[in-house]
N, C-alpha and C positions, 0 to 999 in steps of 0.2 A: 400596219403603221398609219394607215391614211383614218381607219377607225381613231386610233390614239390623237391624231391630228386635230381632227372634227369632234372631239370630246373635249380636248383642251381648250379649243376655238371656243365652245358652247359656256365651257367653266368661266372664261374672261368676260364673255358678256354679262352671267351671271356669278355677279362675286358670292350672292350667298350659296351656290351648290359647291363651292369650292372643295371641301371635302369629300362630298362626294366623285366630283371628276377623280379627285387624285385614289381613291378608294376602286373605283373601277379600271384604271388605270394599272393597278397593283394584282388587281383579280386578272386583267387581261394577263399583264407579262407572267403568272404565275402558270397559267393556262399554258402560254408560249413555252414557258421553259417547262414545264411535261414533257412539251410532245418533241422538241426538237434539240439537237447540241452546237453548241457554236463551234465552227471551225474556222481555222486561220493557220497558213501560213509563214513559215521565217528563213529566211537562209544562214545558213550556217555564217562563223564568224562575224557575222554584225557587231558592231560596236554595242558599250554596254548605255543599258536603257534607250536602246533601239524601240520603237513604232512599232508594236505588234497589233492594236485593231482600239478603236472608239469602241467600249463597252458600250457606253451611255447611248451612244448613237444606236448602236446594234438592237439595244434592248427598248429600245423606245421610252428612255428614260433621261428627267434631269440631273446632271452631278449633282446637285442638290438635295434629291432625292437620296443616291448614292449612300452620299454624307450621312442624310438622316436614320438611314435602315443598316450604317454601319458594316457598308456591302467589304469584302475581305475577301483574295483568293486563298481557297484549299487544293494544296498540291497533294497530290498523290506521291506516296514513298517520301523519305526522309528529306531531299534535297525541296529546294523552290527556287524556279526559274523566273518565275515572274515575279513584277509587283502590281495592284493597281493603285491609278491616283484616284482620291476618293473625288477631288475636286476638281478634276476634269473628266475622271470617266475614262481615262485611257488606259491600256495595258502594255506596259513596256516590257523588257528582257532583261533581267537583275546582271546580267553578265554576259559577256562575249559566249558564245553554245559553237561548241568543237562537237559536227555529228558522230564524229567516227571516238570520241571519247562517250557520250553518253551513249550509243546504240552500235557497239564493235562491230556486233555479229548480226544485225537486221537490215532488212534490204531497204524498209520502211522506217522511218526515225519520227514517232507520234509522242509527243508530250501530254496527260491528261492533265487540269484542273476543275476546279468546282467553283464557282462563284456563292459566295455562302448570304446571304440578308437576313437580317431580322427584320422583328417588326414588320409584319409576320415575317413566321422563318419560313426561308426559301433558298433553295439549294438549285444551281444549274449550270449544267455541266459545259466544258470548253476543252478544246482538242485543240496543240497546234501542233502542225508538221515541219520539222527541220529539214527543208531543204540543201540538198546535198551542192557542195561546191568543188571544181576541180580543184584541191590544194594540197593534193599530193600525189607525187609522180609515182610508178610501176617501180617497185625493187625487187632486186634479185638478194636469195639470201646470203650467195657467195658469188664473188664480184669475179673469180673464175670457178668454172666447172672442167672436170677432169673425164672424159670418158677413153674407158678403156677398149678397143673392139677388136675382135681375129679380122687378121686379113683375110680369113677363109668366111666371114658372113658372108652371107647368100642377099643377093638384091632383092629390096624390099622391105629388110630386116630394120626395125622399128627400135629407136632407142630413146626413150621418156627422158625430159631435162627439167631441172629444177624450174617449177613456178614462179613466177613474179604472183610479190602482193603489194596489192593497192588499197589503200585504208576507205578509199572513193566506194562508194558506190553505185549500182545505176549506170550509168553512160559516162557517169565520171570514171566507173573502174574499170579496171584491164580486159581492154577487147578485141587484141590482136598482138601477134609476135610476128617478126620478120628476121629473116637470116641476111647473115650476107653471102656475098655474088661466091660460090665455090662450086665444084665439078661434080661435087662426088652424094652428096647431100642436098634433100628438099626438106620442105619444114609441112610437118602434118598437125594440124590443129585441133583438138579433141574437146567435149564439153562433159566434165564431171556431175553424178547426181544433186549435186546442189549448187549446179551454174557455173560452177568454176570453169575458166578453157587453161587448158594445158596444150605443151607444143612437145612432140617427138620429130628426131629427125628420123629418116625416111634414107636408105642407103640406095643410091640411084646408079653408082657406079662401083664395080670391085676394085675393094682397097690393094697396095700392094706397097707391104713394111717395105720392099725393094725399092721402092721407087720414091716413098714419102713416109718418113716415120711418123711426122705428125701431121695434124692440121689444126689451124687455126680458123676459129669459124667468129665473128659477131652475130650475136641472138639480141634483140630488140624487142621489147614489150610496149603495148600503146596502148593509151585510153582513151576514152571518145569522149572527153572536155573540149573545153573550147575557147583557149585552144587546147590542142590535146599534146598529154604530156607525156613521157618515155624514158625508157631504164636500159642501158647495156649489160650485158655480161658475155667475158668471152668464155667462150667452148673451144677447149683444146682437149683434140681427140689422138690418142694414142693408138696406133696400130701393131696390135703384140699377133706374136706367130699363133698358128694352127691349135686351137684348142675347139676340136669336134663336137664335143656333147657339154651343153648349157645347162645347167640346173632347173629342177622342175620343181613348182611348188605343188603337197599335195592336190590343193584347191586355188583356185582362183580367188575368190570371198572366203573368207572367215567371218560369219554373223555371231556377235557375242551379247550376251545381255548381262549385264553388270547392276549392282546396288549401287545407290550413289552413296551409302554408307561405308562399303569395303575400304579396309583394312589397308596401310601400305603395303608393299611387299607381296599385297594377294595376287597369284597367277589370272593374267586372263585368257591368254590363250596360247597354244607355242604354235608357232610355223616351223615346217619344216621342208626343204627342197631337194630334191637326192640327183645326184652327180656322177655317173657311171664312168665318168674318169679316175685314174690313177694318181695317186700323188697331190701337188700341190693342186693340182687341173681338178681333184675331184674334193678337197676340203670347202665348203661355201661357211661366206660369213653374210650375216644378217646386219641390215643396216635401214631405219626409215630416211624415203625418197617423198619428196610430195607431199607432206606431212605438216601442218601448220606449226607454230611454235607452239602456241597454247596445249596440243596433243602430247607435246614432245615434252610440257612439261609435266603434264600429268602423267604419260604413260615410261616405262624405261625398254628398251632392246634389249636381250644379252645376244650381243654377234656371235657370239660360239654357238647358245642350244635353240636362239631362236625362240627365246621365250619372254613374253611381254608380260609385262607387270604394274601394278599400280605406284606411281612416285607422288603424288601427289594428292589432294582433295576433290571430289568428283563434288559435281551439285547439278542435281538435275535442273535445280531454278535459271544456272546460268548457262548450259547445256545440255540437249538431252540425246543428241547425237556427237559421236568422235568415228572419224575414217581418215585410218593412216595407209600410205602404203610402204609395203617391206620389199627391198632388194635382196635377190642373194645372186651373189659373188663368188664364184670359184677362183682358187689359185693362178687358174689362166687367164681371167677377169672377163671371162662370160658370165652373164648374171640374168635371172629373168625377177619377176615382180610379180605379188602377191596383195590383195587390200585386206586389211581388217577392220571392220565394221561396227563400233561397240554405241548400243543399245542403252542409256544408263535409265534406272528403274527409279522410282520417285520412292522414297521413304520419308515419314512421318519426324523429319527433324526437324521442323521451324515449328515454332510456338506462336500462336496467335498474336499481333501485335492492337493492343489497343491505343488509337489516337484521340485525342480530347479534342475535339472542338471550340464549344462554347460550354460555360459554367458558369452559374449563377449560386454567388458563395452564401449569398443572403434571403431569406425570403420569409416573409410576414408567417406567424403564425395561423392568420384566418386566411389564407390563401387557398381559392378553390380547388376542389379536385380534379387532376388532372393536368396541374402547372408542369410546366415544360422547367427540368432543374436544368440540366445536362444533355450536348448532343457531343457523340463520338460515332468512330467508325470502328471497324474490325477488320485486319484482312490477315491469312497465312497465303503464304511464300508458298506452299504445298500446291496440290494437285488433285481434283477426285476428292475423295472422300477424307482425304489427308487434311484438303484448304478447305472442306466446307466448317462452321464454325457454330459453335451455338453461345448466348451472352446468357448467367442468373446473376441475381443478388442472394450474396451470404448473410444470412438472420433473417428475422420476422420484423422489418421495415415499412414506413407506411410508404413504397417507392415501387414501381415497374416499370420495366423496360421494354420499349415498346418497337419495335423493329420496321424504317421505314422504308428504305431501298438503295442497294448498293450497298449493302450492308453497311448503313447508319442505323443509330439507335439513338433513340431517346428516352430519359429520363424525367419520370413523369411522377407526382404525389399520388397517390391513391387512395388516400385516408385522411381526416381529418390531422392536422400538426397541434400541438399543447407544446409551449414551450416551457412552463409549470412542469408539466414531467419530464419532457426531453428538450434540453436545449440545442444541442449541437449533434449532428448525426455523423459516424466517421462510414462511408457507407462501400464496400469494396464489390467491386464488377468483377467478374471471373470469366473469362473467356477462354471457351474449350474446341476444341477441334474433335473427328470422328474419326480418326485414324483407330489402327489396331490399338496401338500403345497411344494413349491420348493426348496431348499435351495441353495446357494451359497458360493463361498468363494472368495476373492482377494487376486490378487498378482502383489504388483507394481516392475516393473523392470526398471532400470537407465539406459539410452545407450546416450553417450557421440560419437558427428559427429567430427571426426576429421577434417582438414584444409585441405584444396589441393589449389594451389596455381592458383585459376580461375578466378582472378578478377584483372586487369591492375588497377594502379592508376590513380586516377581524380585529375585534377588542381582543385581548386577553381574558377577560373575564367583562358578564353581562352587565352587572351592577357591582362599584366599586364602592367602599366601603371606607370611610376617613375620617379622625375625628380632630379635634381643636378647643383647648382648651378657652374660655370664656376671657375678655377683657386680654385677646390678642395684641400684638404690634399690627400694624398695617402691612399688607402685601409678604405675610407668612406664607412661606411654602409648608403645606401638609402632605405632600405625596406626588405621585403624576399616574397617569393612566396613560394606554399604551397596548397601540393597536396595529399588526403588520400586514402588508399586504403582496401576494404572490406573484408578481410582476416585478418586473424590472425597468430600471432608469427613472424617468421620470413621470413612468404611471406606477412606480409603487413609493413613490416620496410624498409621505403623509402628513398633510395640515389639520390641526386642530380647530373647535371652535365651541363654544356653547351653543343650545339651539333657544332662540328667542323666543317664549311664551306670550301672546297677545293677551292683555288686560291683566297682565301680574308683575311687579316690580322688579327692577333689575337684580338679578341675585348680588349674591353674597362674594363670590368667586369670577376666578378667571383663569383661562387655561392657555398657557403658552399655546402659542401655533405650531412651534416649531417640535419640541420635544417633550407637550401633553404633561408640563409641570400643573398643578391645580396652586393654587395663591389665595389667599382671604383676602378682599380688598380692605375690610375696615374692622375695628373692633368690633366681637360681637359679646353678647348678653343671654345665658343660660335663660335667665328671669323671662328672657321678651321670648328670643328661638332656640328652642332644644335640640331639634335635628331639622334641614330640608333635602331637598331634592330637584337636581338640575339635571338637565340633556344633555353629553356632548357628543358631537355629532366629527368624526375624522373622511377626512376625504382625501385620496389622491389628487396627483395632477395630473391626469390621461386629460384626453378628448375623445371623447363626452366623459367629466369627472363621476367615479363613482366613489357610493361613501355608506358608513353606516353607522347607527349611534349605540349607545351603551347610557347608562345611569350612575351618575353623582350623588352621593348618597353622605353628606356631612354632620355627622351629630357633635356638638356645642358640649363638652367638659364642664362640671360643677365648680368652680372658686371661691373658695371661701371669703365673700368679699360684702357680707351682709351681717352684721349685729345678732344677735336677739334681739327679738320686742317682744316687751312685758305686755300683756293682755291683764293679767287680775294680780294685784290690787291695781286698780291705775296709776298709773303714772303722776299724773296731775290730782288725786286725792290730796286733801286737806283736812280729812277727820283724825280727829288725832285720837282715837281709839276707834280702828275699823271694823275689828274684831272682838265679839266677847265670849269670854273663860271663864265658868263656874270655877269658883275656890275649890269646890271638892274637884275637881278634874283627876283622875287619876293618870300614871303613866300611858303614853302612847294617843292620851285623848286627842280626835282630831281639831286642829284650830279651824285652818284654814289650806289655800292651795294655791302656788303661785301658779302661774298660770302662761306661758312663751311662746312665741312661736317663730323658726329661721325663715326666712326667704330660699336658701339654698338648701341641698336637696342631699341626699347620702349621708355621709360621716359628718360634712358641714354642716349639718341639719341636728343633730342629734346632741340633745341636751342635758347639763347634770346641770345640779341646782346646790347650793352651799351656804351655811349660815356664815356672814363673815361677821358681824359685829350684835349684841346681843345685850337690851340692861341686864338682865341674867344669865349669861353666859350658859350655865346648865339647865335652865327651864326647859329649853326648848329645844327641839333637833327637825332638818329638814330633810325631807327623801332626797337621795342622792340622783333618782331619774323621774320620782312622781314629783316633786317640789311639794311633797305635802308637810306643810308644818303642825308638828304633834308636841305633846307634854314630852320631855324629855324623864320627868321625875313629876311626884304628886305636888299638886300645888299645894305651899304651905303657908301660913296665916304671915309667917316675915315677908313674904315676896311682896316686892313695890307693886301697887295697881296697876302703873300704869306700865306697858310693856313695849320698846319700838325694837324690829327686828330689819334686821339689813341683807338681803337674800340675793346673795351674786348669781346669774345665770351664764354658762358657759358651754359653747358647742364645741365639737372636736374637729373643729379645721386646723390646718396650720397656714401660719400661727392662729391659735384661736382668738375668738371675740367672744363679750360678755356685754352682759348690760344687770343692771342694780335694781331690787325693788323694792323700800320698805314699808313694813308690815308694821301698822298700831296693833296694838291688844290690848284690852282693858280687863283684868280679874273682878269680878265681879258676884255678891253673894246671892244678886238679883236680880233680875231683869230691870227693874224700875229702877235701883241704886242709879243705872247709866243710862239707860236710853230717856227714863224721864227727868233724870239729874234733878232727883229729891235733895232734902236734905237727911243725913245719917239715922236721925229718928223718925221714922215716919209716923204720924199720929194712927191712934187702931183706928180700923174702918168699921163704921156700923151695919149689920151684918141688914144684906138687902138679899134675899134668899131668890125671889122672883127676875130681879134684874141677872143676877149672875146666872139665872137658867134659863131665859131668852140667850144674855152673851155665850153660855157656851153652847148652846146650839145651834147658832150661828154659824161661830167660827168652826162647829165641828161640822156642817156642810160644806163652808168653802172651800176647809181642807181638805174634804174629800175631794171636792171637784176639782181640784186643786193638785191632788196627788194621782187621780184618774187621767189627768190630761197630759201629766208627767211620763205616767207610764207607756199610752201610747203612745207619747213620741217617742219615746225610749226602742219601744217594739218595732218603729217604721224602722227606726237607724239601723238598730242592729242587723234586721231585717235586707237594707240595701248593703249596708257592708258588708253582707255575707254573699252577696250576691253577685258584686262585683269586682273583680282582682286590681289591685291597683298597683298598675307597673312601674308606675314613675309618681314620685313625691308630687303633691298638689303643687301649684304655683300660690305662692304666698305673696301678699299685697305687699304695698311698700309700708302701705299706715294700716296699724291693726286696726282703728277703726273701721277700715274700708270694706270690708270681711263679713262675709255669716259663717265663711267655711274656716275650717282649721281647730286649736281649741280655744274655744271662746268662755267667757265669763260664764261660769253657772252660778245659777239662783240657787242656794242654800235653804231647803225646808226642813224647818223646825215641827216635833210635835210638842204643843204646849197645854201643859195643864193648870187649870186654875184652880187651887184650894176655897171650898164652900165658904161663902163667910168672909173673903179676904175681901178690905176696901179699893185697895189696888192691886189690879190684874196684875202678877209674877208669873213669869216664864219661866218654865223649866227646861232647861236644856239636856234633853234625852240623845239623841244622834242626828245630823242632817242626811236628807235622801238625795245621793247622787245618780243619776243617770249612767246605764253600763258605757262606759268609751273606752276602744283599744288601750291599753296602758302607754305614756308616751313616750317610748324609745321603741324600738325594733328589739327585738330577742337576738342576746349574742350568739356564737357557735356553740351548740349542745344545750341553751337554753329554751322554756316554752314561754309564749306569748301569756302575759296575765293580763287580765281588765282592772280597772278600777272598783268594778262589782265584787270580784271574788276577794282584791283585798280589805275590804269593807265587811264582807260577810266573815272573813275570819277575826277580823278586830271585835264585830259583834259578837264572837263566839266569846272572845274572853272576856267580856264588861260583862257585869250582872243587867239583866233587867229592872225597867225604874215604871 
């Protein structure tokens, strides 16, 4: 203590070792209660919450302390005698303590407890002794006694009287008997195997039934309190005539060893005393003398055969010895006395009792190995190999039990906890004892795996896939994304978010926080974005958050929400004959070709072409997907020159759009007729043989060069278009002017021939050479793709050459 003193001292001066004082301070009293147990003190009936001892003081501790480490007595056995105060540190007496109620049969009356701490746990032991007090006086069982004696006893002859009992014990209990003042009687004092004094009287002078039939004797018991207290009972002795021979027991001791299990009714032992009298002088009856109560209820006499029996529940726990003594009594009432001795044997009937201590119902899932769950004790009531005890756990649990002293155990982790697989553990302790027959007892205990925040959440799927049709509302909902996570409470409650890309514009979208909805913020535009791609990124609310992302993966829906636009003939054309038609033209001859193209893409995209208005109505007919305008019938010498044709273009969205193109044609028997707009007659030309054969060899190099340069680029195209698979329809301009790509205006070549001799060059109109281009619609179900080459090469099959 003067260590403890001088630590404290040193702590005050230095406030920052403060923890440490109080840390060595706890190592010492730890140390202390090892090695030694407290003991104290109490006298019996004290008032309640009676002054039983300064823990705090004792253990060199402040109540404060106490308080902090949550100090609690453990009582030993079901009852508790004490309490302590946490906040003073003292141990009082829960109640007034009667010795001879809690300890009947002990000389010695010791209470055990435990003082228990946590933080750190620390367990230490305390004893207190119930001091015996004089508070009850010597009783007799029967307030008279009756003895019978021959006037013919011989001096000296010894007659055993009822005991006095004193609930006292020690010097409080019965330490003396005293008779009173008579002639014929002294009082002889005797000390039984286990301390008891008994009083016999002592025959000092011969009786004489003649002279005094009876006597009246005062017998006195005392005890050595202080002051000392005392019991009467009278002895009134009876003097019957001449009965010569006393009964004799075969033994003096009868030693019996008994099961504390036996049976009622089971024999223990018979006595018996033989009486070589006649008559009533020689019948002896059996009766216990000197015999506590507690024997007399367990065990029964028959006065007739002298045979003792079990009446009651033997337990060796609450005694392990019984000694009665047996009178026998003849007709003439001479009797002599016999002890029996019984032995009770310890049998394996109590089952281990387990006590709970302390319990910890909750505990982290990352809690190290080795955590202290649960401390209990163990004890059987048995004896020997009966009360020794062994503790398992039933299943394959991450939990052992760890055995410390005084048979405590604790409960300890031994394995990693996951509250993902196991939340809640129901974990039962089995307590067994080593007896023959074994017995056990159960004890389930509840421990509940707290969360820790160790498990990131999961998307459902890696890349989510959503689509939106073109020229949206604002803040459409197209779906949500959705991601769980294996934890519980509020580290598996999951916030959404997009993840922000430096140096690229805000997206398109937006993702609830709460429940991972995805939203378009503003109209979009197939034309401008077809499909993008965002991060979102979900995360718990643990501490430290974790989180993981997945992909937004949005593709933009086609709308039919773009026109055609005419590309050939132009739009803004003013020639009012764009096109020229030899008179001889037969059916099918090609005119010309309109020429469209949609902005939008699929079905929206896909064009037919119609003749809606016509000066000749049957001249002419137009391809229904080529827009090629051809002779309908032979051109004939009635038909007007001049021809306007009205060619509606129409795609298949809904509802569809159209746009108008119309088409001049001038019939003509010449080339010159139109393009030099002679007049009808043209004068003959005088035949210039040298100029017309510089001009046509000319014009029949350019043309070559001309048709050579056609054809490679023809051979580049087709070439890449073979080459590359086109997954998505081109994006088309807003103005067709704007364009190289899509179908654009072709140059129309002519081969033309000049007749020898002729003054003005005529043009013959034989076929124009178009360049091979995919045909322009897509091929329906079960149909093959054609070009505009092959349908070109079968129209040349059926014209004659010119």
């Amino acid at each position: 203590r003067w260590l403890i003193w001088r630590v404290m001292a040193c702590g005050k001066r230095n406030g920052g070792s403060k923890r440490q004082v109080i840390l060595f301070i706890l190592c010492v009293c730890v140390c202390q209660s090892g090695a030694e147990t407290l003991r104290y003190s109490l006298a019996e009936e004290m008032e309640r919450d009676s002054f039983v001892a300064d823990i705090a003081n004792d253990l060199g501790v402040s109540p404060s302390q106490l308080a902090a480490r949550k100090a609690r007595i453990v009582s030993e056995g079901n009852e508790k005698f004490f309490r302590l105060n946490q906040n003073t540190g003292v141990l009082t007496a829960k109640e007034s303590l009667d010795r001879e109620e809690i300890c009947p049969q002990s000389d010695t009356c010791t209470l055990f407890f435990k003082i228990f701490f946590e933080n750190p746990l620390q367990l230490i032991r305390g004893e207190v002794e119930v001091r015996d007090v004089n508070d009850n006086s010597p009783e007799f069982p029967e307030k008279e006694m009756v003895l019978e004696i021959l006037e013919t006893a011989s001096l000296g002859s010894r007659f055993p009287l009822e005991s006095a009992r004193d609930k006292d014990m020690g010097s409080n209990g019965l330490q003396n008997y005293s008779l009173g003042s008579n002639s014929h009687f002294s009082l002889a004092l005797g000390t039984k195997k286990g301390g008891a004094k008994y009083a016999e009287l002592v025959l000092e002078r011969q009786l004489d039934r003649e002279e005094q039939r009876e006597l009246n004797l005062l017998l006195t018991a005392t005890d050595g309190g202080t002051p000392p207290r005392s019991g009467t009972a009278q002895v009134r002795i009876v003097v019957l005539d001449a009965n010569d021979n006393i009964p004799v027991f075969g033994r003096e001791v009868y030693d019996v060893r008994l099961a504390e299990n036996s049976p009622p009714e089971q024999l223990v032992v018979r006595v018996a005393a033989a009486d070589p009298d006649e008559g009533s002088n020689g019948k002896v009856r059996y009766a216990f003398t000197q015999t506590s109560e507690r024997s007399r209820q367990l065990f029964e006499l028959n006065p007739v055969t002298g045979e003792i029996r079990v009446a009651g529940t033997l337990d060796f726990e609450e005694a392990k010895n019984h000694e009665m003594v047996v009178r026998g009594t003849d007709g003439g009432g001479l009797s002599s006395h016999c002890k029996v001795q019984v032995e009770v044997l310890d049998v394996n009937d109590n089952a281990p009792e387990i006590v709970l201590t302390s319990l910890t119902v909750s505990i982290p899932e990352d809690a190290p190995d080795r955590t202290v769950v649960a401390l209990f004790s163990v004890r059987d009531r048995d004896s020997g190999d009966n009360g020794r005890t062994e503790c398992t756990i039933n299943g394959d649990l991450p939990f052992s039990l760890t055995l410390t002293f005084d048979n405590y155990y604790e409960l300890r982790t031994n394995a990693a906890l996951d509250r993902e697989r196991t939340a809640e553990y129901n974990i039962t302790i089995t307590a067994m004892d080593w007896g023959t027959t074994r017995l056990s007892s159960r004890e389930s205990i509840f421990v509940q795996i707290s969360d820790v925040n160790d498990n990131p959440p999961e998307f459902t799927q890696e890349i989510y896939s959503m689509s939106v049709t073109e020229n949206n509302s604002p803040m459409l909902r197209i779906g949500s994304v959705n991601a769980t996570d294996a934890d519980a409470g509020k580290n598996a409650r999951v916030r959404y978010a997009l993840v922000r890309q430096e140096g690229k514009e805000p997206p398109n979208v937006s993702v609830n926080s709460e429940n991972g909805e995805v939203y378009i913020l503003r109209p979009l535009d197939y034309e401008e974005v077809r499909a993008f791609e965002v991060m979102v990124r979900a995360a718990d609310s643990g501490s430290p958050p974790l989180s993981a992302q997945a992909r937004l993966r949005v593709v933009v829906g086609d709308e039919n929400d773009n026109a055609p636009v005419v590309l050939h003939p132009p739009p803004d054309s003013s020639a009012p004959a764009g096109e020229l038609v030899p008179r001889w033209a037969r059916e099918g001859y090609l005119v010309a070709k309109v020429v469209a193209v949609d902005a939008d893409a699929g079905q929206n995209a896909w064009l037919s072409y119609e003749l809606a208005k016509a000066t000749e109505p049957g001249l002419f007919r137009v391809g229904l997907h080529s827009g090629e305008v051809r002779t309908a019938r032979a051109v004939v010498d009635r038909d007007a020159p001049r021809q306007r044709l009205l060619v509606v273009v129409r795609d298949r969205g809904q509802p569809p759009r159209s746009a108008t193109a119309t088409l001049g044609i001038a019939l003509v028997d010449g080339f010159s007729d139109t393009h030099l707009q002679v007049g009808e007659e043209a004068p003959t030309a005088e035949p210039d043989g040298l100029l017309t054969l510089y001009l046509i060899v000319c014009l029949a190099c350019v043309s070559a060069l001309f048709l050579a340069t056609v054809v490679a680029t023809v051979v580049v195209r087709v070439r890449r278009a073979r080459q590359r698979e086109v997954k998505t329809l081109p994006t088309f301009p807003k103005a067709a002017t704007d364009t190289n790509a899509g179908s654009l205006p072709r140059s129309y070549v002519y081969d033309v021939c000049f007749a020898a001799g002729t003054v003005n060059s005529e043009f013959r109109f034989l076929r124009p050479l178009f360049p091979c281009f995919p045909a322009g619609l897509p091929p329906g179900p079960g149909e093959q793709r054609r070009s505009v080459c092959s349908q070109e090469a079968a129209n040349l099959g059926e014209e004659d050459d010119w």
